[in-house]
C-alpha positions as CSV (number, residue, x, y, z in Angstrom):
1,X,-22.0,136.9,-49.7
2,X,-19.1,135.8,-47.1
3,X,-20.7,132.7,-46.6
4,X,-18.7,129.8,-48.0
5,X,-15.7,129.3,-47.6
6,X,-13.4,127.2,-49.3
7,X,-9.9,125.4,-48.0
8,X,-7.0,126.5,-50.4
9,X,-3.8,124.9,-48.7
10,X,-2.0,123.6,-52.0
11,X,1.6,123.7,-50.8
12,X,1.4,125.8,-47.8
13,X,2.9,123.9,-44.8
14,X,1.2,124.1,-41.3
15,X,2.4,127.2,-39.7
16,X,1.8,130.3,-38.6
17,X,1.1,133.1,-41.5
18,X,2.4,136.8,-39.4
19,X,1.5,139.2,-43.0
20,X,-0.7,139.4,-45.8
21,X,-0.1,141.9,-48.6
22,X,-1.9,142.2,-51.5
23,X,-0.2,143.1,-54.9
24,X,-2.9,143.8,-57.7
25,X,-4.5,140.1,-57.7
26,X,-1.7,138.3,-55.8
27,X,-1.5,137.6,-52.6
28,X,1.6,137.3,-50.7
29,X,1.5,135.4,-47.3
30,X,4.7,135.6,-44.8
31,X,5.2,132.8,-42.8
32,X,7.2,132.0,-39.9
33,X,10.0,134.7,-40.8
34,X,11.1,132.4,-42.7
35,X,9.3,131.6,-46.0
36,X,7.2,133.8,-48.4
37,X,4.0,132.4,-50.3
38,X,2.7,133.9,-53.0
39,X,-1.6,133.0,-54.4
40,X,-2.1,134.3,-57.9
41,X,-5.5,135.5,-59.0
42,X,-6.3,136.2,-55.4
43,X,-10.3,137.1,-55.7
44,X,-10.9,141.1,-54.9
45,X,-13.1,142.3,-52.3
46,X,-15.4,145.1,-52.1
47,X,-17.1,147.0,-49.6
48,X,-20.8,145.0,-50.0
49,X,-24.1,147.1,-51.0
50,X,-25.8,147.1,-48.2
51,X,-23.9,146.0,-45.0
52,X,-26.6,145.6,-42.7
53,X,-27.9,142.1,-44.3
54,X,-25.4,140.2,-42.6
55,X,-25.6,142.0,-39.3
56,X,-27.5,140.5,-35.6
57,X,-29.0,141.8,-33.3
58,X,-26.3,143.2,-30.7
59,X,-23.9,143.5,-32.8
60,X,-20.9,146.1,-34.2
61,X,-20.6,146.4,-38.0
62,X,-17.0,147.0,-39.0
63,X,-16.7,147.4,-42.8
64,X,-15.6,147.7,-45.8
65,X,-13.5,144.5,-44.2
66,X,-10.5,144.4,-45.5
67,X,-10.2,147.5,-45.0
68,X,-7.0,149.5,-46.6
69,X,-7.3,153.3,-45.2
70,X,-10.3,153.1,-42.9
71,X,-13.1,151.5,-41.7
72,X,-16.8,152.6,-40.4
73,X,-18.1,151.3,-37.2
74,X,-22.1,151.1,-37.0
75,X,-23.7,150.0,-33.8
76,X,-27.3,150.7,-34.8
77,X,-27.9,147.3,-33.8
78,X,-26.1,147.0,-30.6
79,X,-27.7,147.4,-26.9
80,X,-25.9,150.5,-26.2
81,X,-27.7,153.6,-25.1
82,X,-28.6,156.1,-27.9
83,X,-26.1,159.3,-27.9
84,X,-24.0,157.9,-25.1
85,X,-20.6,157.8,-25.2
86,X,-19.2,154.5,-26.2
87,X,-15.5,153.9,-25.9
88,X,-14.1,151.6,-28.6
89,X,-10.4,149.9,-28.4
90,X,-8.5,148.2,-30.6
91,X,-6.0,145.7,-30.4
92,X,-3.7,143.5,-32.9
93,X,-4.1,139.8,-32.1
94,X,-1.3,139.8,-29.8
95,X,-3.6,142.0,-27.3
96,X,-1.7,145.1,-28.2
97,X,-3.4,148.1,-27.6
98,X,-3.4,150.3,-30.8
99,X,-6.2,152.6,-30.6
100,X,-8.5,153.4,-28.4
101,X,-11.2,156.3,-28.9
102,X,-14.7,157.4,-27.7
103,X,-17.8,158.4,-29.4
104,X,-21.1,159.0,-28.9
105,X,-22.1,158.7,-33.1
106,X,-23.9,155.4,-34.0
107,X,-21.6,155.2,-37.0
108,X,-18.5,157.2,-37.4
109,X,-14.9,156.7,-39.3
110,X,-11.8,155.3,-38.0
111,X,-9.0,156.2,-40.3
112,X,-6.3,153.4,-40.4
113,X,-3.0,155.7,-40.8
114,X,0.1,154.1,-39.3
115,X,-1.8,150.6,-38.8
116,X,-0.4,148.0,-40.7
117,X,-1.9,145.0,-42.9
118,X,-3.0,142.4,-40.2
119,X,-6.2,141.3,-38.3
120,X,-7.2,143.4,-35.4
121,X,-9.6,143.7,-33.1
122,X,-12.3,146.4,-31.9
123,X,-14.2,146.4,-28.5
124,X,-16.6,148.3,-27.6
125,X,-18.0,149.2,-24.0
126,X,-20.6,150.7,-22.7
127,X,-20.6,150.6,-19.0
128,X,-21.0,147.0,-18.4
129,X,-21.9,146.0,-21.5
130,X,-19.3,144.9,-24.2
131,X,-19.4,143.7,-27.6
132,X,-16.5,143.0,-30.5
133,X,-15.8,142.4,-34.0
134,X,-13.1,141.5,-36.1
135,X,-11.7,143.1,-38.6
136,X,-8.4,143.2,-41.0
137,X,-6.2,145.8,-42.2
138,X,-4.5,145.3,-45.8
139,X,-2.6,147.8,-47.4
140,X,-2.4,147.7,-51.1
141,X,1.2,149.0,-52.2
């Protein structure tokens, strides 16, 4: 699951995409401030059955991704201490801060309130070990 990807640019110029929205099974893709695309029959994602099959060792599990109103952050498999605090950040991909929180839990919610649809990232640190993940936001209207 996640691991083939496909190259859909049937009319989309080269540039920059800066929101994604999705509208029941379309997709709507601004571009540029300019322009609006729009992908019909956009495929549905869902949180998978068992999220650890496609997690490393020393890594941070971020899921369901998309997310729409939060997401869960496992590090069961990271190097971090056990019931330490951990302080996670994250950031939009500009490098804006948007959130930054501690916690001690090996997985624990992050409600997404106020963040809007776009790819972000979250950092984690543990004195001086760090580790990240991707993630992205998309609020369904």
């Amino acid at each position: 699951m996640g691991k083939t990807w496909s190259q859909m640019n049937t009319g989309l110029s080269t540039m920059n995409i800066n929101a994604l929205v999705l509208k029941g099974n379309t997709l709507f893709a601004g571009a540029d401030g300019t322009s609006m695309w729009m992908y019909e029959k956009a495929v549905s994602v869902s949180e998978p059955q068992n999220h650890d099959e496609n997690i490393s060792a020393n890594q941070l599990a971020v899921y369901p991704n998309p997310a729409n109103s939060s997401i869960t952050i496992d590090r069961s498999n990271s190097q971090f201490a056990e019931n330490s605090e951990v302080r996670y950040s994250i950031s939009n991909m500009v490098g804006t801060k948007i959130l930054e929180t501690e916690d001690s839990l090996e997985s624990f919610t992050i409600p997404l309130n106020g963040i809007p649809t776009g790819v972000y990232s979250i950092t984690a640190t543990q004195g001086k070990k760090q580790i990240s993940s991707t993630f992205v936001v998309l609020k369904q209207d």
